[in-house]
N, C-alpha and C positions, 0 to 999 in steps of 0.2 A: 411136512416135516421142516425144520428151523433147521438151517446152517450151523454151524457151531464152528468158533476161529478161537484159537490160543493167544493167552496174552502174558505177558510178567504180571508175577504175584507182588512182585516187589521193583516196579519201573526204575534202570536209573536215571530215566530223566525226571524224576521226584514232580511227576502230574502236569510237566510240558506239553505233554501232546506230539510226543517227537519217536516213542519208540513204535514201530514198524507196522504194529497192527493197527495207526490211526489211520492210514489210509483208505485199509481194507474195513474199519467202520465207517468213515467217513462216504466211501461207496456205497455199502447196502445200506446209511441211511438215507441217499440221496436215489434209488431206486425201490425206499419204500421195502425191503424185505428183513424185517424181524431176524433177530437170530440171539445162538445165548455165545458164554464164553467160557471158557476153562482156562483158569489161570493156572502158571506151571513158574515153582522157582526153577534155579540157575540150574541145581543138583539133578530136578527134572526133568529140565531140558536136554539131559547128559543120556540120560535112561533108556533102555533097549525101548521101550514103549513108545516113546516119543519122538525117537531117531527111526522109526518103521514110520512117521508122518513125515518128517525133517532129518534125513541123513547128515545133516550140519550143526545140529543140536540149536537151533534158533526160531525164535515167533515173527511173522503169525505161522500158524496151519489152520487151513481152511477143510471142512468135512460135509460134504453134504449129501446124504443118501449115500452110493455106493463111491462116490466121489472126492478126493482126497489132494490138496494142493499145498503148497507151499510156496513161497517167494510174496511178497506183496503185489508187486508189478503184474505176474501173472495172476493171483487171485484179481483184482482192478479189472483187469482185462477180460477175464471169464464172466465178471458180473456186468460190464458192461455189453458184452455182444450178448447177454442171454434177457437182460432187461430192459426198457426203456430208461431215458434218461441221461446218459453218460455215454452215445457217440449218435453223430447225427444217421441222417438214414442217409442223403446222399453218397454215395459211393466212394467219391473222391474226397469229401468233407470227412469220410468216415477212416480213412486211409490215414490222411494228415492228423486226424485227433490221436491216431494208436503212434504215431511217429513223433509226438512232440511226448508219448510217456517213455519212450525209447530215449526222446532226450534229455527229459528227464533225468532218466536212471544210469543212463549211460556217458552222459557230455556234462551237465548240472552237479551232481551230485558228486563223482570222483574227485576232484579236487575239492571241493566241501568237507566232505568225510578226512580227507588226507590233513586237511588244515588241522581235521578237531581231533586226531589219533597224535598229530604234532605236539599239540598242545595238552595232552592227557599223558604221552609218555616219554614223552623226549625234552620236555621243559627245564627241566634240572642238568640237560647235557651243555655244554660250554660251548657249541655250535649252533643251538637252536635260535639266537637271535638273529645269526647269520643267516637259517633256513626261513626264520618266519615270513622275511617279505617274501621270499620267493613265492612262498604258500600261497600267498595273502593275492601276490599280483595275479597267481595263475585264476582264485576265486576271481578278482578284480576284470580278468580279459572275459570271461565267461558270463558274467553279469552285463558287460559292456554289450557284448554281441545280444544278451538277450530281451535288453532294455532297448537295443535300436533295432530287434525284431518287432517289440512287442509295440513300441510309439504309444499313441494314443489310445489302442484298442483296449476293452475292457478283459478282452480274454482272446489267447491265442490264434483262433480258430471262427473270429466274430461270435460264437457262441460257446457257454460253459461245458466242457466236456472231460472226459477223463486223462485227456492231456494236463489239465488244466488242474485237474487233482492232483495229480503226479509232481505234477512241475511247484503248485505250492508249500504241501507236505515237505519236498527238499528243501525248496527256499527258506521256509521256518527256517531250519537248521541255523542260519545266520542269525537271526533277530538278536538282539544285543552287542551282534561282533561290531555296527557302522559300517558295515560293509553293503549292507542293499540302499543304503542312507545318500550313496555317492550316487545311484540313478532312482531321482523321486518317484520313475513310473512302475517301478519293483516292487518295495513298501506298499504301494497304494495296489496294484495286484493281489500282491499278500491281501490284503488287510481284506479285499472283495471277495475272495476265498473264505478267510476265516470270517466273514460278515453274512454266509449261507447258510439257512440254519440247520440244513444237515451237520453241516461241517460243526457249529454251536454243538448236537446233541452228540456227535460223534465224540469231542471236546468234553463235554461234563462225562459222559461213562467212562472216559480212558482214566479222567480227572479223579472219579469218584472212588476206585481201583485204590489211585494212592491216599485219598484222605482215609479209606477203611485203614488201609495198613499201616498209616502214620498213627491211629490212635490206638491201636494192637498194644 
């Protein structure tokens, strides 16, 4: 039986590859396991039926047999300890790969997210240019620490794992702000992530999603 993950009928990241179930493709295509997807608009996402998968009314949801998930982070994580591919076998290697998607989701991402809700809803307020650096530096101290984590290696953990997923997925988020542009060895991480070609076909089906519904 195929997994099945929910996704927007109607992305709006307009085929970025940013809204929340790339990750959780990006996973099962980099563990080789097939699956379909049910697209769900906004109105959808609201609906007693959807909220019995998602009590928060949000994608992805993951269904597999009598099995039922939500969050991205956690779905990642369930495919990675049930597949190969995405944590190493060592014990201790295998510890540090779940603790870099924690920080990921946890240390990465918070202030990312806060920059781009600043900038979606508070842009028109007469204090927001006051708050933008703040935003902008908290991104800036967080990149700092992870770019003289990360130095020379090509991936977190000396090998690609689902930290590594976790931690790019976010990163995107930036691309176009010049903000990962200020540490060269961030951009160039990104870019070896989205240069996988899981990550590739994860990318064209999230892709493909919005060019149906842009020609609707």
């Amino acid at each position: 039986m195929r997994p099945t993950i929910t996704a927007f009928k109607n992305s709006p990241d307009r085929g970025k590859g940013l809204a929340r179930d790339m990750p959780v493709r990006w996973a099962l295509e980099e563990v080789g396991r097939p699956y379909d997807v049910r697209l769900v608009s906004f109105s959808e996402m609201k609906q007693a039926a959807h909220r019995t998968l998602q009590p928060f009314g949000q994608i992805p949801t993951y269904e597999d047999g009598d099995l039922a998930l939500f969050e991205s982070g956690a779905i990642v994580l369930h495919l990675a300890q049930r597949h190969q591919g995405l944590l190493p076998d060592d014990a201790n290697a295998r510890a540090r790969a779940i603790m870099w998607m924690f920080a990921a989701l946890g240390t990465i991402e918070p202030p990312i997210v806060e920059r781009e809700i600043a900038a979606l809803v508070e842009r028109d307020e007469t204090w927001y240019e006051q708050r933008r650096p703040i935003l902008e530096q908290r991104v800036r101290d967080r990149l700092n620490q992870l770019s003289r984590r990360l130095g020379d290696d090509d991936w977190l953990e000396h090998e690609f794992s689902a930290g590594d997923l976790m931690m790019v997925a976010v990163l995107r988020r930036l691309k176009g702000s010049g903000l990962l542009e200020e540490h060269p060895n961030v951009p160039a991480y990104v870019a070896r992530g989205e240069a996988r070609p899981a990550f590739k076909r994860a990318f064209d089906a999230q892709l493909a999603v919005f060019t149906a519904g842009s020609t609707i």
